[in-house]
N, C-alpha and C positions, 0 to 999 in steps of 0.2 A: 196547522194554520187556524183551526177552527179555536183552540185552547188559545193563539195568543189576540183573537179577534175578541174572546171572551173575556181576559186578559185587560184590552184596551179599554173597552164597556165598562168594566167597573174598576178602572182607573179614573172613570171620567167622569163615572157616577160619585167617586169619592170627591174625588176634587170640584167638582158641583158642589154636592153636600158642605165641603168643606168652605168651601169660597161663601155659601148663603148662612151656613152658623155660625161661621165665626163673625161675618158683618153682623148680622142680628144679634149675637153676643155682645159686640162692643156696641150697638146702638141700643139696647137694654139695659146693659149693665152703667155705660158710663156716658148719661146724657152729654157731657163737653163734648162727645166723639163727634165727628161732622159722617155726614153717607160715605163723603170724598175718601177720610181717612178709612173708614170701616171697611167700604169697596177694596182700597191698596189693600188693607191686613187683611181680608178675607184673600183675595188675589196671591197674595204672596204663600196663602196656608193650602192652597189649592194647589200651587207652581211648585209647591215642597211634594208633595204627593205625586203631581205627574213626575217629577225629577227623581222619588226614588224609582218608581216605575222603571224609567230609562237606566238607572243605573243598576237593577236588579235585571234587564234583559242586558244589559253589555256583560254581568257577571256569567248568566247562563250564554250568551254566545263568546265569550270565552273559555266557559267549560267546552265546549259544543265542540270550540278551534282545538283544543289541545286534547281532546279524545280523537277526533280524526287526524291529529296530528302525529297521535300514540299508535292510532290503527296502521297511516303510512308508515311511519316507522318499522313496526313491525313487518309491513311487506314488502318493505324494500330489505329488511335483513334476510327474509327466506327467499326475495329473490336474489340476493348475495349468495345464500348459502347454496341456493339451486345451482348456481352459475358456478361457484366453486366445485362442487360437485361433478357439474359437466369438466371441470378443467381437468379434474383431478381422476375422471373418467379416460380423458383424452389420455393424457400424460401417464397413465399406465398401460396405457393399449400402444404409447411412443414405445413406454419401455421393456415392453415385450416383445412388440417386434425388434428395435434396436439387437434384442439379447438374442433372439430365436436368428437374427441377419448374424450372429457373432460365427455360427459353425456352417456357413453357407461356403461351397469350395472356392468362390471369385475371391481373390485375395482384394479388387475394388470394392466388392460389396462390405465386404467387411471394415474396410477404412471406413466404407459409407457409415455403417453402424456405430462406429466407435465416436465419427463426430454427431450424428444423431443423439445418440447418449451424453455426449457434452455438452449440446446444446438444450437439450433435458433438462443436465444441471445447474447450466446459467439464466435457463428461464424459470424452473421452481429451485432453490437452492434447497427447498427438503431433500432430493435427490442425488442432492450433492453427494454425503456419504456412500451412499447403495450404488452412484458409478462407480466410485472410486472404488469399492466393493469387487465390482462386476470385474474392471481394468485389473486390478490388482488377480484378481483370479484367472484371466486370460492369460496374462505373463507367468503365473505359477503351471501351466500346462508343458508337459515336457516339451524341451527342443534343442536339437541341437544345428548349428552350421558346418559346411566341409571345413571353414578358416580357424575352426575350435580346437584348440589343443587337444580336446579329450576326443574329438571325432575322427575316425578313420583315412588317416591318411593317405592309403591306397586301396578305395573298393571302389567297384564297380556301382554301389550304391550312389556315390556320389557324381556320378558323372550324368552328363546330358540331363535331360527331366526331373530328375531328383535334384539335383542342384540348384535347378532352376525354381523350385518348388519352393527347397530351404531361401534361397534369398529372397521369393517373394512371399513369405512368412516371415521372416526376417523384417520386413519394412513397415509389415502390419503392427508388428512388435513395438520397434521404433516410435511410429505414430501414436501406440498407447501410453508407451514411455512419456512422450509431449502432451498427451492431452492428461495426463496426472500432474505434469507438472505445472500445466497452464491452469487445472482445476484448484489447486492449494493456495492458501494466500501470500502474500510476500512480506515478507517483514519488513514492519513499517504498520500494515493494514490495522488500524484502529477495530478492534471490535470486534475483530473478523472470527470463525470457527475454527478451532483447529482439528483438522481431519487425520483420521489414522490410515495407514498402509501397514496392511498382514503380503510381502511379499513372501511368505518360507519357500526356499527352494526354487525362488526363481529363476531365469536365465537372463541377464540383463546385457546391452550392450550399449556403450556414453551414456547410463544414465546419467542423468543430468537436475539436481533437487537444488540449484542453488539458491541463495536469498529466500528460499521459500520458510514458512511458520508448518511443523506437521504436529502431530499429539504422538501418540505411539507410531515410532518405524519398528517392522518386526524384517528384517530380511538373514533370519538363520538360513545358514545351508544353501545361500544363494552363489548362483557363481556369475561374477560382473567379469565384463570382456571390455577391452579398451580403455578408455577414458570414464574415469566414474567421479561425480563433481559433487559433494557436501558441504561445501564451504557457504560461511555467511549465513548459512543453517540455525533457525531455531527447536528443539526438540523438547517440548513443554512434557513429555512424557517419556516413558522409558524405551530407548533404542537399543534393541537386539538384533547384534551382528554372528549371535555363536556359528563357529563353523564355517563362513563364510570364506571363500576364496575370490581372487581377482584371476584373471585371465592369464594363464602361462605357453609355451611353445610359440607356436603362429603368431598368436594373439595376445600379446602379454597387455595386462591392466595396470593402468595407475591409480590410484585410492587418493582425492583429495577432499581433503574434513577441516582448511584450515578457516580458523575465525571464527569457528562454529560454538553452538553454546549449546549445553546436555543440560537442563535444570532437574532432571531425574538423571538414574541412571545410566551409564551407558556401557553395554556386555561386549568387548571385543575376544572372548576367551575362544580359544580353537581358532584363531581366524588364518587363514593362510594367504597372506599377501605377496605375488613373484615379483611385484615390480617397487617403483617409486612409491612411499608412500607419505602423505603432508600432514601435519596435526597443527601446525604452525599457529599460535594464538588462539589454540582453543579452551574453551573455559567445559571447563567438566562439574557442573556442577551438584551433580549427585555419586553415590558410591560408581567407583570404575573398575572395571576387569581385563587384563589382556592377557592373562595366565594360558599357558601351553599352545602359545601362538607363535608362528613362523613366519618372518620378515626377511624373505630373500633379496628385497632389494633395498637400498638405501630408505630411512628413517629419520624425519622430522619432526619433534615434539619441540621446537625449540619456544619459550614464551607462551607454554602452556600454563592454567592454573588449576590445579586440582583441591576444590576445596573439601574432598569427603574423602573415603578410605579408596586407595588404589592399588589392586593385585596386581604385577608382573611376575607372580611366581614362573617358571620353570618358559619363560621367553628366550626363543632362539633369535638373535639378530648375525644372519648372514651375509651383511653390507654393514656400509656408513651407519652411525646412529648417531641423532645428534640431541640430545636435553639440556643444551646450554640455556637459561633465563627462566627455563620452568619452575612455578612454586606449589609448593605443598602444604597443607593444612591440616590432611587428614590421615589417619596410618598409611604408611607404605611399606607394600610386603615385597621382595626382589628375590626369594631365593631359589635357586638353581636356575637363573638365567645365565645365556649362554652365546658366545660372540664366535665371530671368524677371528681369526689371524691375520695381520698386515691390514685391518681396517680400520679406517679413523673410528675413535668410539669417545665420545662426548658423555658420559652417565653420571649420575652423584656420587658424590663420592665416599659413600658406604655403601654400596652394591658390591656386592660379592659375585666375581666375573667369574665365571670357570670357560676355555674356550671348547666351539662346539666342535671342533675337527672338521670344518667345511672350510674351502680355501676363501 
């Protein structure tokens, strides 16, 4: 205050000065000058001086504005950051209890945990991956049902309380299955992430991926029960099936993959399908494999396109098979594939059939 009181003072001293010499300058120098005129042009040399004045204090109270301007700035980003911090506190304190609620014995609490964790996902989608992570590891934990082909059809294991146990593990499962699928985007989704699923060796039952966009599917060695839906499917990354089987005895599985698009590759080698299975317009678009695979039940590749190289080496088709409209673009390797007998068989026709001796 004091600097710009001193400031004003000899601003006012100049412009004094200025207003009394420059009159007496022109009333010295050029007798024609009248007081009148002398007075304005002293006036107006004095009005120039308090004028830069004013506009040398609007320059510095605009520096003045845009340093505390700079300073808010500034504190409103570290209280951003603070705030994000806290969130980012919160949101891993959700998702450790969410995880640590996943081996609690209530099979409720555990559904509790698994929409916990989805709702994680939908309110920070960085989390997105690491549920799908977490879902994806739950269902890789062994399990089996009384209604499973491969499960003991007469023990005492399964009766009363243990059965009861297996179905209500069973629904927990279920529920993961949907909230994977609800977390993935749908094709169509603009912009959206594609997220991977490492199912190896899971136990699946109706899973259900339709419409959805994924990056890498990994489900080697898994075994699906019931209804298993990949259709409409997109796979930006490479899909591994090796190994895999559908649901046979009790429980037999249907495999359908039709309309779906591979734009890498996609590994069906080893796979063991007992039931129906669909491929009906699907575009494969990177190398494909179904070498030393068993197809018990009827077979659909009809209006397939294979644009890259595709193994069937040493395939057993023990039903209908049907490749009518499919095209081919890239090497096709067929040999020692192998049919039943008395079943319709639709294949190209340079495949070398040998049949496999199953009726």
């Amino acid at each position: 205050m004091g600097e710009r009181k001193l400031g004003l003072a000899v601003t006012i001293a100049l412009a004094v000065a200025a207003l009394v010499g420059v009159s007496a300058a022109l009333l010295l120098l050029d007798p024609r000058t009248t007081g009148a005129d002398a007075l304005r042009t002293g006036g107006l040399a004095g009005g120039s001086v308090i004028a830069l004045y004013a506009l040398w204090l609007n320059d510095r109270r605009r520096r003045v504005d845009e340093q505390r301007q700079a300073v808010e700035t500034e504190r409103q980003q570290l209280e951003n950051r603070r705030t994000d911090l806290d969130r980012d506190r919160v949101s891993d304190e959700r998702f450790a209890r969410a995880v640590e609620l996943l081996g609690h014995e209530a099979d409720q609490v555990r559904v509790g945990a698994l929409h916990a964790l989805a709702g994680l996902a939908r309110s920070n989608p960085a989390y997105t991956q690491t549920v799908l992570d977490v879902l994806c590891s739950y269902l890789r934990r062994p399990f089996l049902h009384p209604r499973y082909g491969d499960a003991p059809t007469k023990s005492e294991e399964w009766t009363g309380p243990a059965a009861n146990n297996a179905e209500r593990k069973l629904q927990v499962r279920l529920t993961a299955q949907r909230i994977i699928a609800d977390l993935l985007p749908k094709v169509g989704d603009s912009g959206a992430t594609h997220y991977d699923l490492d199912l190896t060796g899971a136990t699946l039952e109706y899973f259900d991926l339709a419409d959805r966009v994924i990056g890498t599917l990994v489900l080697r060695y898994s075994r699906l029960y019931s209804s298993t839906n990949l259709s409409r499917c997109v796979f930006t990354g490479p899909a591994w099936f090796t190994g895999m089987t559908t649901g046979s005895a009790r429980l037999r599985g249907r495999f359908r993959c039709s309309e779906t698009e591979f734009q890498d590759r996609a590994w069906f080698s080893r796979v063991h399908l007992h039931d129906r299975a669909e491929f009906i317009g699907t575009v494969f678009g990177g190398r494909s494999k179904f070498a030393d695979s068993t197809m018990d039940g009827p077979v659909s590749v009809r209006d397939c396109a294979f644009v890259e190289d595709a193994n069937f080496d040493a395939v057993r088709f023990n039903h209908n098979v049907d490749f009518g409209g499919t095209t081919w673009r890239g090497r096709v390797s067929a040999d020692g594939i192998a049919f039943s007998p008395h079943r319709k068989l639709n294949l190209p026709a340079d495949w070398a059939r040998e049949p496999s001796g199953s009726a």
